[in-house]
N, C-alpha and C positions, 0 to 999 in steps of 0.2 A: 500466206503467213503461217509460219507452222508453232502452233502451242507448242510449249516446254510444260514438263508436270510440276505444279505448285512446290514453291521450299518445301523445306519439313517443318512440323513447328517447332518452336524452341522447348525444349524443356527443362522444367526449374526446378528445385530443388529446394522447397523451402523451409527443413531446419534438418540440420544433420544428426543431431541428438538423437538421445532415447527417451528424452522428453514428450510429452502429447503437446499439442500446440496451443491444449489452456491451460497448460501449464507456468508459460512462463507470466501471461495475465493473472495467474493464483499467485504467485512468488511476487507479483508487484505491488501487490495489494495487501500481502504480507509483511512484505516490507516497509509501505505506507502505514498498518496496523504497528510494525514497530516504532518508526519516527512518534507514531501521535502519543503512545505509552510511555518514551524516553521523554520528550515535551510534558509531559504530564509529573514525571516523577520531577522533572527541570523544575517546574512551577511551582512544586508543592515544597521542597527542599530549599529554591533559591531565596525561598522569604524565611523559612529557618534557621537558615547557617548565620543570619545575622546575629549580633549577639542580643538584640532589643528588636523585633519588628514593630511594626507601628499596627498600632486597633486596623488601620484600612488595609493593610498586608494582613496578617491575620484573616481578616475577613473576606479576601478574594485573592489566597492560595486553594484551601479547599475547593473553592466550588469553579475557577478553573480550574485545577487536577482534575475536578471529577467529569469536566464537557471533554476535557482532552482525552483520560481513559476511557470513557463513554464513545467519543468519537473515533478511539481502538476499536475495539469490541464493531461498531457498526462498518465499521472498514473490513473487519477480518470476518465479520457474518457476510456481507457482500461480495467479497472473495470466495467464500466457501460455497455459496449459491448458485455462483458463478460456474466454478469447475463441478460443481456437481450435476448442471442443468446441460453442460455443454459434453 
């Protein structure tokens, strides 16, 4: 029985950019840090624009806005962690 020499291996290519490859996990996490700050300014506003909000709006616009921009801020420090560690 006469051996043949192994395939070759495949080779892949995995991102064609000029990007580094934590890059594109900084940019999502970036992006998640914008949703939760747009949700935040959402909350704090959509009990505003009424013309009369009610004492229990009033009272829990504020302090949702501020878990939602708070929970910006900790999205966009854990991104920045992230591409910095890696």
């Amino acid at each position: 029985m006469k051996h043949s020499a192994p395939p070759p291996l495949p080779t892949w290519r995995v991102c064609d950019s000029w990007l580094p490859l934590t890059t594109p996990d900084f940019l999502s996490w970036l992006r998640l840090s914008i949703y939760m700050c747009v949700v935040a300014v959402a909350i704090i506003l959509s009990f505003q624009l009424k013309t009369e909000p009610s004492v229990a709006e009033r009272r829990m616009a504020l302090p949702l806005g501020v878990i939602f921009w708070s929970l910006s801020l900790v999205c966009l420090g854990a991104g920045l962690s992230n591409y910095l560690a890696t």
